[in-house]
C-alpha positions as CSV (number, residue, x, y, z in Angstrom):
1,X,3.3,-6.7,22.4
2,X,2.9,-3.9,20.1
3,X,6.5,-4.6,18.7
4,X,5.6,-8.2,18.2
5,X,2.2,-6.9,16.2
6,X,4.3,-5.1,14.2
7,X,6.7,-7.7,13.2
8,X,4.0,-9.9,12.6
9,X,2.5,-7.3,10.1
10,X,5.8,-6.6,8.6
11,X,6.3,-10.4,7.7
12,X,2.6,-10.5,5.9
13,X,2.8,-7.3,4.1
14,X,6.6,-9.0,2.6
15,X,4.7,-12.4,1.9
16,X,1.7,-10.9,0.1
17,X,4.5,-8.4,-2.2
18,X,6.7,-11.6,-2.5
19,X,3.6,-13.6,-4.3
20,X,2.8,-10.5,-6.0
21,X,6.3,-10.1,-7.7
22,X,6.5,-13.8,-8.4
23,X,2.9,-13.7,-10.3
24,X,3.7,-10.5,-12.1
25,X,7.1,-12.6,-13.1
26,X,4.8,-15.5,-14.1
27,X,2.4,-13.4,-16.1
28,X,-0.4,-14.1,-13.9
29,X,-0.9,-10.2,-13.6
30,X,-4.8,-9.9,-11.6
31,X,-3.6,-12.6,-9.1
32,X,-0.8,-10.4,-8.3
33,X,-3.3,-7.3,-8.1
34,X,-5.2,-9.1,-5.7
35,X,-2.0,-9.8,-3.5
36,X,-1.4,-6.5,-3.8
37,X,-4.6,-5.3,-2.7
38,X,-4.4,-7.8,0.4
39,X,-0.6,-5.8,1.7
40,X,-2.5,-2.2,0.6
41,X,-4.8,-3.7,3.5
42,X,-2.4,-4.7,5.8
43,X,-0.3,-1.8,4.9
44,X,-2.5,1.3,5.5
45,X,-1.2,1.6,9.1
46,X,2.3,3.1,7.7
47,X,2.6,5.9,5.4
48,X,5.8,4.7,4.0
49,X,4.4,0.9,3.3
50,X,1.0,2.9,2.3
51,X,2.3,4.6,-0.4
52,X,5.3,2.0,-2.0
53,X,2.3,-0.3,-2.2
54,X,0.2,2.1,-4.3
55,X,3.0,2.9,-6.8
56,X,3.9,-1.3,-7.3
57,X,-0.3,-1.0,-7.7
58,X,0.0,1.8,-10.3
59,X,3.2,0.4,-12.4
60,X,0.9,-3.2,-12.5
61,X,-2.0,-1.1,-13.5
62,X,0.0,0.3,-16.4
63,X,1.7,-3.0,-17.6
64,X,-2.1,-4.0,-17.3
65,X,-3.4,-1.1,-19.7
66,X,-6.2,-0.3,-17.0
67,X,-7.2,2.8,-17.5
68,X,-10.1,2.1,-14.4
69,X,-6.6,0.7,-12.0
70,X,-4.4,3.2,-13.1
71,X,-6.7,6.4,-12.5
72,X,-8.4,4.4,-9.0
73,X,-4.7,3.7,-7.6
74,X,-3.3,7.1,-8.8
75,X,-6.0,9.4,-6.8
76,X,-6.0,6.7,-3.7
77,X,-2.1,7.4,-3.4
78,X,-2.3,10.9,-3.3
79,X,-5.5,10.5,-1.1
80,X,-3.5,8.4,1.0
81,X,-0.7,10.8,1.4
82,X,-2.6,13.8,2.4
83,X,-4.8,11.8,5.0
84,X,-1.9,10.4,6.4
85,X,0.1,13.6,6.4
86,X,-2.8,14.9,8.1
87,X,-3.3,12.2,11.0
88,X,0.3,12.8,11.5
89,X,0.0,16.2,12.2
90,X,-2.9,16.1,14.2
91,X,-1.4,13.9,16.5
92,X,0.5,16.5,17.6
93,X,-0.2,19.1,20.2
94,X,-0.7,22.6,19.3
95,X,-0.9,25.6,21.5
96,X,0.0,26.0,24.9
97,X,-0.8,23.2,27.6
């Protein structure tokens, strides 16, 4: 079940990033934000999707000139880095059992 989750999660993540690179191709740059904020949703579950998500946020943010996007997706990726490095090492067990 879980692997069927995850395939299911993969495929929306790719579909929202697919609209958003076809809007940023079309010049229709905040719809493509806001498909990139719906996969930085969906994403949040993996560090690796996590994080390519919030530098395709970032670049978009720079092509838009937002200094508000590009200084709000700039500390969220590094945020999102550290609490994710840190759920990943605080699943593990430390100490003697």
């Amino acid at each position: 079940m879980k692997t069927e989750n995850s395939k299911v999660l993969a495929t929306a993540i790719s579909q929202e990033l697919t609209l958003a690179e076809s809007l940023v191709e079309s010049g229709d740059l905040n719809l493509a934000f806001h498909h990139l904020e719906r996969a930085h949703v969906l994403g949040q579950a993996s560090t690796y999707q996590h994080t390519c998500i919030h530098w395709r946020m970032f670049k978009l943010a720079v092509r838009q000139r937002s200094p508000r996007e590009i200084w709000g997706t700039d500390r969220s990726a590094y945020r999102s880095l550290d609490q994710n490095a840190f759920r990943h090492l605080s699943n593990r067990q430390h100490g003697r059992s």
